[in-house]
Chimera marker file (.cmm) of the C-alpha trace (Angstrom):
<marker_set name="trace">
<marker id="1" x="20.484" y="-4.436" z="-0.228" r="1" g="1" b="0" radius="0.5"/>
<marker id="2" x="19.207" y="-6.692" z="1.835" r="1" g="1" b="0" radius="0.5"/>
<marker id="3" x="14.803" y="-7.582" z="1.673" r="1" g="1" b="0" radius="0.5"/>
<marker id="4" x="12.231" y="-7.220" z="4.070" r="1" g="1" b="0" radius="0.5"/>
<marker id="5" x="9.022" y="-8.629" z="3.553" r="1" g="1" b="0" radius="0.5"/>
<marker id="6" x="6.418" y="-5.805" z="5.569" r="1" g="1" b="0" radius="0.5"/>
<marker id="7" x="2.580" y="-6.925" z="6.107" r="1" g="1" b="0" radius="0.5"/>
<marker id="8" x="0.180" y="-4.066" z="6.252" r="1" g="1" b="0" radius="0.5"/>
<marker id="9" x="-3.579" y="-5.015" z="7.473" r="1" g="1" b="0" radius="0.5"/>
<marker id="10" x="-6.097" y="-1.778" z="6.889" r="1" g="1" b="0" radius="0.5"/>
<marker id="11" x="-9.948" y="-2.487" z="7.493" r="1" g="1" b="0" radius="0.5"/>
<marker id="12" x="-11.732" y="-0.581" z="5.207" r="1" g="1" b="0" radius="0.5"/>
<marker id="13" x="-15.426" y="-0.473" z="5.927" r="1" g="1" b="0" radius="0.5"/>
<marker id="14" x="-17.391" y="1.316" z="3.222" r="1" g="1" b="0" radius="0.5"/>
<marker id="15" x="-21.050" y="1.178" z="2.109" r="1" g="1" b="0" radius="0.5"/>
<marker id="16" x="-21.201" y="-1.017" z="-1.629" r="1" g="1" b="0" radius="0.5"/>
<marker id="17" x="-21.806" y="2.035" z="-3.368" r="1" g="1" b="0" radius="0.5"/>
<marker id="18" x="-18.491" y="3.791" z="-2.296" r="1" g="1" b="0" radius="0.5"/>
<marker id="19" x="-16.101" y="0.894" z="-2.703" r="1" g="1" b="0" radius="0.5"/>
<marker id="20" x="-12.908" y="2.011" z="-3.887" r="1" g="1" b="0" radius="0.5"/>
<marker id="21" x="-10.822" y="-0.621" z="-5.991" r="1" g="1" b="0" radius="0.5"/>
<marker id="22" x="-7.803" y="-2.671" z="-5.045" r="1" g="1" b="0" radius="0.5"/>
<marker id="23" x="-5.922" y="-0.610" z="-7.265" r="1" g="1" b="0" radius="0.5"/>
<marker id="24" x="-6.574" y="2.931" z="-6.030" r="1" g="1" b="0" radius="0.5"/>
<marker id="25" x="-5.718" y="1.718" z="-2.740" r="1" g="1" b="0" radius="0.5"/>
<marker id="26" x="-2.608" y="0.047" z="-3.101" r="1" g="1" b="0" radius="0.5"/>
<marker id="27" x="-1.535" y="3.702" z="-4.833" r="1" g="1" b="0" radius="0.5"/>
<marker id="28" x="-2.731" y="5.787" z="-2.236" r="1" g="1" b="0" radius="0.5"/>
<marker id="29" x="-0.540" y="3.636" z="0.122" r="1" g="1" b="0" radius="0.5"/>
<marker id="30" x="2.748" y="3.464" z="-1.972" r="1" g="1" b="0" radius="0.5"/>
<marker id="31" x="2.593" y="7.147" z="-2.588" r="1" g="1" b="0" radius="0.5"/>
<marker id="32" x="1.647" y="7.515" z="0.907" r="1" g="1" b="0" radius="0.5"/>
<marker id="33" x="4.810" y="5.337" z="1.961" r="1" g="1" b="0" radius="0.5"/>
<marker id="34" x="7.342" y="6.888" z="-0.881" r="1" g="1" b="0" radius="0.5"/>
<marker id="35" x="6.403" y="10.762" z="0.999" r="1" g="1" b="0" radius="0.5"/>
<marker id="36" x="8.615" y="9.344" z="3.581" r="1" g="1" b="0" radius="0.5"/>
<marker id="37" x="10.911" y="6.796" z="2.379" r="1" g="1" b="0" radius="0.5"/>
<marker id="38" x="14.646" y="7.850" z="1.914" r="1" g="1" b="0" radius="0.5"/>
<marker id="39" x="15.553" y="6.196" z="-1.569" r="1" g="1" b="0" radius="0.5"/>
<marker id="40" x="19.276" y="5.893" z="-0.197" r="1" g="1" b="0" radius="0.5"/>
<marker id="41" x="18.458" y="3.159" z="1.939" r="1" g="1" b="0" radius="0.5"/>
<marker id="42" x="14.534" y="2.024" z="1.187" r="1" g="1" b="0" radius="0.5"/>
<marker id="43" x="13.124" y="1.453" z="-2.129" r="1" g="1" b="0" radius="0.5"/>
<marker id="44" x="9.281" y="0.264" z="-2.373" r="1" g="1" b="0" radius="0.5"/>
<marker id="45" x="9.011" y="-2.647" z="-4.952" r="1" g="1" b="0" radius="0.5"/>
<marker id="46" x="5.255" y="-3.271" z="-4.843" r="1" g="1" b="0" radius="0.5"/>
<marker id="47" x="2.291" y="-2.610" z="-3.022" r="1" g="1" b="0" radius="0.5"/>
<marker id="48" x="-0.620" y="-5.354" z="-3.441" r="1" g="1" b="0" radius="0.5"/>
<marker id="49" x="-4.561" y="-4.873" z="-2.050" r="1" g="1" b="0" radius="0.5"/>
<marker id="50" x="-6.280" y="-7.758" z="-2.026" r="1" g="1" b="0" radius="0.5"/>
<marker id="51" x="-9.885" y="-9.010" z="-1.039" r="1" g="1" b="0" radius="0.5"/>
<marker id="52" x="-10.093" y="-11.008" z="2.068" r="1" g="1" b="0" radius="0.5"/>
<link id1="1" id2="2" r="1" g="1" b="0" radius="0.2"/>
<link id1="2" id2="3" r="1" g="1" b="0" radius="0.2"/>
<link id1="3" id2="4" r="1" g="1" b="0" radius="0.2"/>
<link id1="4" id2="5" r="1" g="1" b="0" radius="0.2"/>
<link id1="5" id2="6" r="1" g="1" b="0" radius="0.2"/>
<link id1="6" id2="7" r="1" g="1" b="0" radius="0.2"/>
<link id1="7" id2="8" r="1" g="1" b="0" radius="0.2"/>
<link id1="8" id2="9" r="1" g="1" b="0" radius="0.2"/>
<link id1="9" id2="10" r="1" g="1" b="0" radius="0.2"/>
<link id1="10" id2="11" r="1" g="1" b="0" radius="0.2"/>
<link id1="11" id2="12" r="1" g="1" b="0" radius="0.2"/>
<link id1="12" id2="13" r="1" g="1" b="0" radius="0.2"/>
<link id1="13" id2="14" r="1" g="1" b="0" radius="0.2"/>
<link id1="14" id2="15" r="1" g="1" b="0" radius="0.2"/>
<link id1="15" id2="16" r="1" g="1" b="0" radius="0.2"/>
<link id1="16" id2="17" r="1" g="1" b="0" radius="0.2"/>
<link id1="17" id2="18" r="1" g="1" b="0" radius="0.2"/>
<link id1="18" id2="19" r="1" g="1" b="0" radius="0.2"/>
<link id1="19" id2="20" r="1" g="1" b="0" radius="0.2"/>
<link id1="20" id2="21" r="1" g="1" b="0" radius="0.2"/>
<link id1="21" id2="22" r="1" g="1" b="0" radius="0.2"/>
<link id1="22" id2="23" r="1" g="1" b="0" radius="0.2"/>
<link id1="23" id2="24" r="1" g="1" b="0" radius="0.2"/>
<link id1="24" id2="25" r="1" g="1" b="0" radius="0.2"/>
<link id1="25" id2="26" r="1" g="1" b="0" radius="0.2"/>
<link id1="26" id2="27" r="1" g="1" b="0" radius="0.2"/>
<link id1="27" id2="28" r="1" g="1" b="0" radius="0.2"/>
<link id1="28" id2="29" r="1" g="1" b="0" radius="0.2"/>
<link id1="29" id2="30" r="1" g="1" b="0" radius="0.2"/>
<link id1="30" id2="31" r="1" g="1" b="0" radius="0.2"/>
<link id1="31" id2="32" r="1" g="1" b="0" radius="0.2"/>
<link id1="32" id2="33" r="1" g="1" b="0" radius="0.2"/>
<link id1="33" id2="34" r="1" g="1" b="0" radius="0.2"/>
<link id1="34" id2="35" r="1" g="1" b="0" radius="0.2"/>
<link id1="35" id2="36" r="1" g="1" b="0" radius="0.2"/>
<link id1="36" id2="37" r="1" g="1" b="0" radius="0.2"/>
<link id1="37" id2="38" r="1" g="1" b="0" radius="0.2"/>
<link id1="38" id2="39" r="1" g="1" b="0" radius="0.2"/>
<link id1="39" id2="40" r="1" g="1" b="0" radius="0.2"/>
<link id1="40" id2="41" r="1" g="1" b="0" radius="0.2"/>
<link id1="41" id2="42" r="1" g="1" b="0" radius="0.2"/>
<link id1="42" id2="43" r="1" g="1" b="0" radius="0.2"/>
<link id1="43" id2="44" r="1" g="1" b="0" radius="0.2"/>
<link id1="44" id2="45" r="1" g="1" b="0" radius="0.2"/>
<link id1="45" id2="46" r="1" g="1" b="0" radius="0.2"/>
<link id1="46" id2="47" r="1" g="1" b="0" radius="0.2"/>
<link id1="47" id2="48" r="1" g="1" b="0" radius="0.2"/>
<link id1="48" id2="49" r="1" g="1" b="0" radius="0.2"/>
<link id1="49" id2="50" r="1" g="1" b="0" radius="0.2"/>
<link id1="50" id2="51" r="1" g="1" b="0" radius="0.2"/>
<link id1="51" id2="52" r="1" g="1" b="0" radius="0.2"/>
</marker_set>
């Protein structure tokens, strides 16, 4: 199978008291990507949230 390497940039602009961690976002977005992924041909390795 061959790899693709996908860069996606989300803004997330929330008040310090309603931050939501790294980790709880990169799930929401891997779930949100396996909904519509067709394991035959795609398979989502890892999904990494980091500060910027």
């Amino acid at each position: 199978m061959k790899k693709k390497k996908i860069i996606i940039v989300i803004s997330y602009d929330y008040e310090d008291k309603n931050t939501v961690s790294n980790d709880r976002i990169a799930d929401r977005v891997k779930n949100d990507l396996l909904k519509g992924s067709n394991p035959k041909h795609e398979k989502i390795e890892s999904v990494t949230v980091e500060d910027n």
